[in-house]
C-alpha positions as CSV (number, residue, x, y, z in Angstrom):
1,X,33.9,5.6,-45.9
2,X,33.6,2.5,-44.3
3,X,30.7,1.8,-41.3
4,X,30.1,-0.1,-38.6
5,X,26.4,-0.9,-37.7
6,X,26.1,-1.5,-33.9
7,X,22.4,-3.0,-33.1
8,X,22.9,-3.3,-29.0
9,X,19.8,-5.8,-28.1
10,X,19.9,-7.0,-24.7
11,X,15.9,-7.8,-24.4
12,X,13.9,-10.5,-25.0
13,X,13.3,-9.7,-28.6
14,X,14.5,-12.4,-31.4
15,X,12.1,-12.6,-34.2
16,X,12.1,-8.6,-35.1
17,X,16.3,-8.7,-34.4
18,X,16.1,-11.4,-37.2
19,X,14.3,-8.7,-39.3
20,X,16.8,-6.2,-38.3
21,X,19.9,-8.3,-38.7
22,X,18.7,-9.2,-41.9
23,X,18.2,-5.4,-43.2
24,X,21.3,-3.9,-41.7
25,X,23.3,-6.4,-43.7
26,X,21.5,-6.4,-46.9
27,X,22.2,-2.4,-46.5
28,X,25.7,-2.1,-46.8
29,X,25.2,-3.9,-50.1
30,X,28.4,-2.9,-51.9
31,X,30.1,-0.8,-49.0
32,X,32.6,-2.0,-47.2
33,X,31.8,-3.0,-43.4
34,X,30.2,-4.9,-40.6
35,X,26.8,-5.4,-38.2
36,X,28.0,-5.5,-34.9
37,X,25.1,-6.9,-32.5
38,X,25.5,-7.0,-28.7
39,X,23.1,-9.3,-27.3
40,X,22.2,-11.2,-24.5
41,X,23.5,-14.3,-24.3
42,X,20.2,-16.2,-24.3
43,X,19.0,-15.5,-27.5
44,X,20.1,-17.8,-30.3
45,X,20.6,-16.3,-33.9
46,X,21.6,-18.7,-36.8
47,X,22.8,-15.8,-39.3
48,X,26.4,-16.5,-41.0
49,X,27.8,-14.2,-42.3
50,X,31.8,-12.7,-42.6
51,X,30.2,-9.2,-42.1
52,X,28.2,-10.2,-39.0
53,X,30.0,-10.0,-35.0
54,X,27.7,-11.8,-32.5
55,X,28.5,-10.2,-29.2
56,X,27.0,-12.4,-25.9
57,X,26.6,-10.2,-22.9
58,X,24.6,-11.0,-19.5
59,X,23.7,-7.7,-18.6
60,X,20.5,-5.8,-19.5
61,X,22.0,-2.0,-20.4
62,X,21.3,-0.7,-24.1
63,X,24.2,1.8,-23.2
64,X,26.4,-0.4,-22.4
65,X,26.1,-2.4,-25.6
66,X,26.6,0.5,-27.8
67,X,29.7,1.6,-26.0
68,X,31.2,-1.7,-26.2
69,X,29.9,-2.2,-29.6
70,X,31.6,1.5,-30.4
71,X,34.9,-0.2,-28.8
72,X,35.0,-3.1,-30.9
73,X,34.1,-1.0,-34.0
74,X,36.7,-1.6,-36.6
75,X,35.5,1.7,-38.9
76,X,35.8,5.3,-38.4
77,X,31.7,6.1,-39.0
78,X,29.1,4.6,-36.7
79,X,25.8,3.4,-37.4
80,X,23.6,3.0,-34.3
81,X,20.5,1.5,-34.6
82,X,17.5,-0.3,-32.3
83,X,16.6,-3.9,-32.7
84,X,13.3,-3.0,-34.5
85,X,14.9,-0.6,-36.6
86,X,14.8,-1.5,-40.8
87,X,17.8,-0.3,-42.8
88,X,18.2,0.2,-46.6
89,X,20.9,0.7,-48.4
90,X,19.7,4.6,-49.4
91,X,20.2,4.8,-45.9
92,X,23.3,3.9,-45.1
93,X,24.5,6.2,-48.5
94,X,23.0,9.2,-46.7
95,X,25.2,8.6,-43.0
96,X,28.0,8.5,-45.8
97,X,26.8,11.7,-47.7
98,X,26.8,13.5,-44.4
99,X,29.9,12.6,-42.8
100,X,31.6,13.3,-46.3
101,X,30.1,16.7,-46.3
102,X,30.8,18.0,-42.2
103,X,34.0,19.1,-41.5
104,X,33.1,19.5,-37.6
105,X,32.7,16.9,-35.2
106,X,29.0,16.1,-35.2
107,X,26.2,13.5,-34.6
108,X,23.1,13.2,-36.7
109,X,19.6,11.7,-36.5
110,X,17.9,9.9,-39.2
111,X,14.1,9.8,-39.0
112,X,11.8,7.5,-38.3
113,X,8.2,6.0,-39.5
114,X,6.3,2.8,-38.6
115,X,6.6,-0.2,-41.5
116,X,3.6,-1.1,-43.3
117,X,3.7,-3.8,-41.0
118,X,3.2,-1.7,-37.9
119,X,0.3,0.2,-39.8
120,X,-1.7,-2.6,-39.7
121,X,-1.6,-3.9,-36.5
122,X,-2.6,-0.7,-35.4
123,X,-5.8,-0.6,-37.7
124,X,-6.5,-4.0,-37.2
125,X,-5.5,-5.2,-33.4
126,X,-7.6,-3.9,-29.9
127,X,-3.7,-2.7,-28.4
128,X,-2.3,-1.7,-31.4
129,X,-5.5,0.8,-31.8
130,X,-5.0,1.9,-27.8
131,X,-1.7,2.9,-28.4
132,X,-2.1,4.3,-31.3
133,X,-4.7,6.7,-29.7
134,X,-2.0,7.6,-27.1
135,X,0.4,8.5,-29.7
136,X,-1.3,9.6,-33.3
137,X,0.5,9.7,-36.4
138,X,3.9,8.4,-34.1
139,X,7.1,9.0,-36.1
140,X,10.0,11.2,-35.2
141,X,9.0,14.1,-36.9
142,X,5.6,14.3,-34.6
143,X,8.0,13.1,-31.2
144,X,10.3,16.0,-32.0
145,X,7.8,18.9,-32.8
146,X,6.2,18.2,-29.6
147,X,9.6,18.2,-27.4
148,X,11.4,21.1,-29.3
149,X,10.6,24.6,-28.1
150,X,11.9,26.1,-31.2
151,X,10.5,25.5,-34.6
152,X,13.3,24.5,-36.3
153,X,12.0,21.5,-38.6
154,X,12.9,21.3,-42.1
155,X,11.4,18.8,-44.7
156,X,13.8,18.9,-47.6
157,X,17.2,19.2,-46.3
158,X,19.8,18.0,-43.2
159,X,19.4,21.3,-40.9
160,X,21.2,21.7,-37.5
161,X,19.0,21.2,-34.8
162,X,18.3,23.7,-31.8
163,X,17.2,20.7,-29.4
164,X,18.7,20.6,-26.4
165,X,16.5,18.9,-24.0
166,X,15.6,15.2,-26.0
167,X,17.7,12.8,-27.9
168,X,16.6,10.0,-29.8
169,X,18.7,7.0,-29.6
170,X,17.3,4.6,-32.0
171,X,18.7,5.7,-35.6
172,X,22.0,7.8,-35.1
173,X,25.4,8.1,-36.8
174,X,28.8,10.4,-36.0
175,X,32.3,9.3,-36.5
176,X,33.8,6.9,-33.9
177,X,36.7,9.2,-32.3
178,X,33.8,11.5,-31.7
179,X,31.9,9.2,-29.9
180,X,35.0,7.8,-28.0
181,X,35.9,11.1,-27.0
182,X,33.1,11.8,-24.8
183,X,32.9,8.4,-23.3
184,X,29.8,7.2,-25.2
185,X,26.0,6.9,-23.0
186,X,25.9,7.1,-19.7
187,X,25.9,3.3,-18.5
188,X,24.2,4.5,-15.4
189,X,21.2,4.8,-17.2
190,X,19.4,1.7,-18.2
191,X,16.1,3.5,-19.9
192,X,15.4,6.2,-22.2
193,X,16.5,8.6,-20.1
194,X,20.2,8.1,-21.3
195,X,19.6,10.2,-24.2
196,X,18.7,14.0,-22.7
197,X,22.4,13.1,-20.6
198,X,23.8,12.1,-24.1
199,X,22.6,15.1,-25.7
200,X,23.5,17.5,-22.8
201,X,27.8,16.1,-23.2
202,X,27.7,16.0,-27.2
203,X,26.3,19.5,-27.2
204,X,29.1,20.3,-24.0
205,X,31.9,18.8,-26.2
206,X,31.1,21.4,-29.2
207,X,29.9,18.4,-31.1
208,X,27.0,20.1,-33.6
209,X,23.8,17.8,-33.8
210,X,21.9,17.7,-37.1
211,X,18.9,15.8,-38.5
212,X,18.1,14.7,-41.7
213,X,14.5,14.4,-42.4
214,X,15.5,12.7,-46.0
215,X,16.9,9.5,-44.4
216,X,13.7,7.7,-43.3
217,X,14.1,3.8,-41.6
218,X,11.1,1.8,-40.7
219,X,10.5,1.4,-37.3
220,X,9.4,-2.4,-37.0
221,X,8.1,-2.7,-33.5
222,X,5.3,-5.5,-34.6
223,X,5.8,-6.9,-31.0
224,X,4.1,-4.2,-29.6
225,X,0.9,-4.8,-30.4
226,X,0.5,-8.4,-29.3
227,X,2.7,-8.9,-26.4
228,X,1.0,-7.1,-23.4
229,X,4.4,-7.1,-21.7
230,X,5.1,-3.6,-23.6
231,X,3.0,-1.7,-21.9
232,X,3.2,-3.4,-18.6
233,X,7.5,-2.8,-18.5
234,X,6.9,0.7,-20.1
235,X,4.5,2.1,-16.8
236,X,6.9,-0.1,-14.8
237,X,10.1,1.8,-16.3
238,X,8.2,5.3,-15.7
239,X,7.9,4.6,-12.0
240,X,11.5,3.1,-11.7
241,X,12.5,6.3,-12.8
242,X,10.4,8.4,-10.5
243,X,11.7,6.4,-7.9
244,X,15.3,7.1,-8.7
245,X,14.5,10.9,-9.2
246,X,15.3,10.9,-12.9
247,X,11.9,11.0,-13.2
248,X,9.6,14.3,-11.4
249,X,6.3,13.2,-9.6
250,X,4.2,16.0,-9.0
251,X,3.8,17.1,-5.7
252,X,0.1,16.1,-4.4
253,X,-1.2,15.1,-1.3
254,X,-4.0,13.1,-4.1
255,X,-0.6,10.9,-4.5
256,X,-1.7,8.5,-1.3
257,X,-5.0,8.1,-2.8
258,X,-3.7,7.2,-6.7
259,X,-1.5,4.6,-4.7
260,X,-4.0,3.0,-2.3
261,X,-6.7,2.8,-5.1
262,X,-4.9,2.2,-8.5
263,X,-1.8,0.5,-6.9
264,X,-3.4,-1.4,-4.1
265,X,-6.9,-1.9,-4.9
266,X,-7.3,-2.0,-8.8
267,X,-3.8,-4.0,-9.1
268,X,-5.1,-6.6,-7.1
269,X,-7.7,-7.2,-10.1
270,X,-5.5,-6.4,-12.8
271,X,-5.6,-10.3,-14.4
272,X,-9.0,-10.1,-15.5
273,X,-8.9,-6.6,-16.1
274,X,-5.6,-7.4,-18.8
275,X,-7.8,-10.7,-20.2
276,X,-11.2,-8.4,-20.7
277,X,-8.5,-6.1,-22.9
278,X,-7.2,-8.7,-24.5
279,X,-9.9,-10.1,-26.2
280,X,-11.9,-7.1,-27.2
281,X,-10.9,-7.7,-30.7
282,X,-12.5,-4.8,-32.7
283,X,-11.9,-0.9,-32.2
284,X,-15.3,0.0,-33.2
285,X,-16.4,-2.7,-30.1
286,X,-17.5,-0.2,-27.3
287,X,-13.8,1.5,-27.7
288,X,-14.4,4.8,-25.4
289,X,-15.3,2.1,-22.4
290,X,-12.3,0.1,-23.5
291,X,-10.1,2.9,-24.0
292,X,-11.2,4.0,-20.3
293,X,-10.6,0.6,-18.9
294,X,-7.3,0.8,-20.5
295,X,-6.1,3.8,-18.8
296,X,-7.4,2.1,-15.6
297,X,-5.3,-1.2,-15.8
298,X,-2.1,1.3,-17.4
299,X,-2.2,3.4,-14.0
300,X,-2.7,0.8,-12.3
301,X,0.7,-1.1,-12.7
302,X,2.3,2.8,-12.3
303,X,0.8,3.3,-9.0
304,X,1.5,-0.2,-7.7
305,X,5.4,0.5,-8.8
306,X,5.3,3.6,-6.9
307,X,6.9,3.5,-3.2
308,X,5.4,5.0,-0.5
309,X,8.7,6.7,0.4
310,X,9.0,8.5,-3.2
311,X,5.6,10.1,-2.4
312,X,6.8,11.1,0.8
313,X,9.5,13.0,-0.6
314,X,7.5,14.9,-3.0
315,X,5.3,16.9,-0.2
């Protein structure tokens, strides 16, 4: 069957979209169809190719672009990837295996691991190493097991999933009337959280969700670990959603305190704080007191994105 490959992109990123362009078309290889990318209108990419729609959007919504890449789909199976996402062609043949193979309407997560890339920087770099102590041996397999309540993994073989509370949005596929049908993501989510509402209507419309733990991409997020952006906007994004109530801050009269010490106090020196970090370049350099002082500057832009009124609310 023909596919359509919708890479939404409406960040800053250019260099690893390059990489993903790059890999999404050199995956079809001899199968017929097309890389849709919706991006923001800023970023300048110098790709030709007859396969390739550029789509220019000025808004800043990842659901958004996949619905609207979804409409302008000319083929019946979807593709969905991230912008840091690496495709091959085995895995493009497995989405086709599948959706040969399922006679019911249904969605289906491939898996993820970091590229070789992404291994190094986080041997070699002081952020990559801090992240990687948040989040050990990240891949899919390790984000689902922890979220699923049911021990439903299987190694060899696509297997229905019992997940009903988290939905990962970067490496997908399902047909496109299916998709259609339930009206795509929720555009009024901008953030992550658009994929537990996702989940929650597939599962609604009687639409099965499977994984297949065979189907590996390479998650290229190399930007990570030298642009201390990423973990400024990610705390920033937590808070925007506990301010919205998507997100649930713990009732705690300690809240006032986190706010007037981490958000008030500790922001005010977060500057130096973020250039001490950033040139500790060694993990075996003193890295419990880094890792500390990491945690520090981290709740500090939290707290400081925090309102007064949100805290309030929770008492």
């Amino acid at each position: 069957m023909c596919i359509s490959i919708v890479i939404p992109s409406t960040g800053k990123r250019v260099g690893i979209l390059i990489d993903t362009i790059n890999s999404a078309l050199a995956s079809l290889g001899s199968v017929s169809g097309e890389v849709i990318v919706v991006k923001n209108k800023s970023k300048v990419i110098n790709i030709i190719d007859s396969r390739l729609k550029l789509i220019d959007v000025d808004f800043n919504n990842v659901s958004a672009s996949r619905n609207l890449g979804a409409k302008l789909a000319a083929n019946d199976l979807l593709c969905f990837i991230d912008d840091d996402m690496l495709l091959s062609v085995a895995n493009i043949r497995r989405f086709q295996m599948v959706e040969a193979n399922t006679f019911v309407p249904y969605v289906v997560s491939a898996v993820w691991e970091h590229s070789p890339r992404v291994q190094e920087l986080k041997e070699t770099t002081f952020l990559g190493y801090m992240l990687g102590k948040q989040l050990p041996n990240d891949s899919f397999k390790t984000r689902y097991e922890a979220a699923s309540i049911v021990e439903d993994w299987q190694d060899e073989a696509v297997f229905q999933s019992a997940m009903t509370t988290m939905f990962w949005e970067a490496c997908f596929s399902m047909r496109r009337v299916d998709y259609l049908r339930i009206g795509g993501m929720n555009e009024q989510f901008d953030f992550g959280s658009e994929g537990v509402d996702f989940l929650k209507r597939i599962l609604g419309a009687k639409i099965s969700y499977f994984v297949d733990p065979t189907n590996v991409l390479l998650h290229n997020e190399w930007d990570k670990f030298n642009d201390w952006q990423i973990p400024e906007q990610r705390w920033r994004i937590e808070a925007k959603l506990v301010n919205e109530g998507k997100n649930r801050l713990a009732p705690s009269n300690r809240n006032y305190c986190y706010k007037l010490f981490y958000g008030v106090t500790v922001y005010a020196f977060l500057e130096p704080l973020r250039d001490l970090l950033s040139k500790a370049s060694s993990k075996r350099q003193s890295s419990s007191l880094y890792f500390r002082l990491f945690n520090v500057y981290s709740t500090a832009i939290y707290w400081h994105e925090i309102r007064w009124n949100t805290i309030r609310q929770t008492l």
